[in-house]
C-alpha positions in Angstrom: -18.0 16.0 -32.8 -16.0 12.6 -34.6 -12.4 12.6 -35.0 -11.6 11.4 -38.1 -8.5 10.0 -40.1 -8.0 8.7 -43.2 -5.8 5.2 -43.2 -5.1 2.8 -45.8 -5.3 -1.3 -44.9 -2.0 -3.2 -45.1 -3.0 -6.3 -43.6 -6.7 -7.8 -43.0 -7.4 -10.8 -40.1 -10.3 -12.8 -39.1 -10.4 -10.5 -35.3 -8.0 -7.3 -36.7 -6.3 -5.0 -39.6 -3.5 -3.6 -39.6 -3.5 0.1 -40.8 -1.2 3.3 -41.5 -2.1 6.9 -41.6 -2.4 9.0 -44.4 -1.0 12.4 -44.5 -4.0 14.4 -44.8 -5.1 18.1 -42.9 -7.0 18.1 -39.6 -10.6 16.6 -39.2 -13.1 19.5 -38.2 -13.2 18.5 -34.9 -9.2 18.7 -34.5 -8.8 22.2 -36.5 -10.6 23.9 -33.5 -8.1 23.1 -31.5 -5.3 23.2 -34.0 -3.9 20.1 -33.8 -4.8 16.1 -33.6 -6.0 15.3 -30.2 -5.5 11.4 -31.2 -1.8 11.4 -30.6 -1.8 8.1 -31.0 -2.8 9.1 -35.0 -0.8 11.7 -35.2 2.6 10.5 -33.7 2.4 7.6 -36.6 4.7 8.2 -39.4 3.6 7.0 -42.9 6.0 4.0 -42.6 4.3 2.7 -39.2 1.5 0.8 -39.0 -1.2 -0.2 -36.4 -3.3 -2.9 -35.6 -7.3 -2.3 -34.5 -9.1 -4.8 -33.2 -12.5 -6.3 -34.9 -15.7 -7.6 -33.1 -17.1 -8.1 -36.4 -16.4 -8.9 -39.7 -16.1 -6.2 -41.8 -15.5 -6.5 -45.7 -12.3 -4.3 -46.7 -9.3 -5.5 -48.6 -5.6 -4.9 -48.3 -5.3 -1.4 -49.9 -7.9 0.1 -49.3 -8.2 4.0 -48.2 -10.9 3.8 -44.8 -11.7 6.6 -42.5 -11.2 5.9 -39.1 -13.9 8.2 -36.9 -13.5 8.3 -32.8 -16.6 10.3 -30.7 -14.7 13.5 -29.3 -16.4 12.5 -26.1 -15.9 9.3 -25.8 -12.6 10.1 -26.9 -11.9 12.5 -23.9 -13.6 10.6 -21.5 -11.1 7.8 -22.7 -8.5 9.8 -21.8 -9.4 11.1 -18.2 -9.9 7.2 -17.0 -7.0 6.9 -18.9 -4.6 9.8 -16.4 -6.8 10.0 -13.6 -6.0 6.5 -12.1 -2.6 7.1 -12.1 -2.2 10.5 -11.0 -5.1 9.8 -8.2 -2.5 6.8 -7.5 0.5 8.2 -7.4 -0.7 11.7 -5.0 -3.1 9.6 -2.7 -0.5 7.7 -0.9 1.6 10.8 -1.2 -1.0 12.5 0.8 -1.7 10.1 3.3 1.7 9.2 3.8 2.1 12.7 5.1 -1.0 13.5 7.4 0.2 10.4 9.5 3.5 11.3 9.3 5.0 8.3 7.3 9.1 9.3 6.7 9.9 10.1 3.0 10.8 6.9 1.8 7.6 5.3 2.3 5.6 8.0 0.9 7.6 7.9 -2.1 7.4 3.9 -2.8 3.7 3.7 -1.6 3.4 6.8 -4.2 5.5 4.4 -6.8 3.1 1.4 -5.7 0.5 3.4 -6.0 0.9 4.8 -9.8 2.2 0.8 -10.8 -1.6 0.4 -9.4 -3.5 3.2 -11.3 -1.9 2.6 -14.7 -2.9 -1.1 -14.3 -6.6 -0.7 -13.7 -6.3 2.5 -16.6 -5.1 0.1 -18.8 -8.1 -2.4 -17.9 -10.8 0.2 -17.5 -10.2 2.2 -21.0 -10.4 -1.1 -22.9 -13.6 -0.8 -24.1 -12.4 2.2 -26.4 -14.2 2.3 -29.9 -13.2 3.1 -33.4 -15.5 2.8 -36.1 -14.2 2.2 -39.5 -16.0 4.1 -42.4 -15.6 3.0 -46.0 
């Protein structure tokens, strides 16, 4: 199931738009659940905007009303690459800090070094993430 919300263009590039939400109810896939699982849709006020990147070129126009749509699993497979490195970086060292006995302080920084890590590569691995626009 998509994940859909409605945006109007403010601002149209050669590689990107800029966009803001529209206040509108949840899309189907969202009402299950009762509430957006696209935070990063949801925490937008009206007055903020966003910019998506374009492979392509597409033909809207500053004004424009577009419908943004996201795959639900893509979307939540997005977001597990997205917390598992981190977490997986910040408890490994944790862990084997502890079964050889390292003191406290150098479980705690590799577990520091190790979340730095994970974010980095989440950040790299999740940046294939799609959004299709819909006119």
């Amino acid at each position: 199931m998509n994940c859909e919300k409605r945006v109007e263009v403010v601002a149209v590039m050669a590689d990107h738009c800029w966009v803001k939400p529209m206040s509108q109810p949840l899309c189907s896939a969202c009402t299950e659940l009762g509430r957006c699982r696209s935070d990063w849709l949801r925490q937008k006020t009206s007055d903020q905007t966003f910019e998506i990147p374009l492979n392509d070129p597409i033909s809207v126009n500053v004004g424009d009303v577009v419908t943004l749509s996201i795959d639900g699993q893509r979307f939540s497979s997005q977001l597990v690459k997205l917390y598992c490195a981190p977490l997986l970086g910040l408890l490994s060292p944790i862990v084997v800090g502890h079964v050889l006995e390292w003191s406290e302080t150098l479980q705690a920084g590799a577990g520091l070094l190790g979340l730095a890590l994970g974010w980095m590569f989440s950040q790299r691995w999740t940046r294939t993430f799609q959004i299709r626009i819909n006119r």
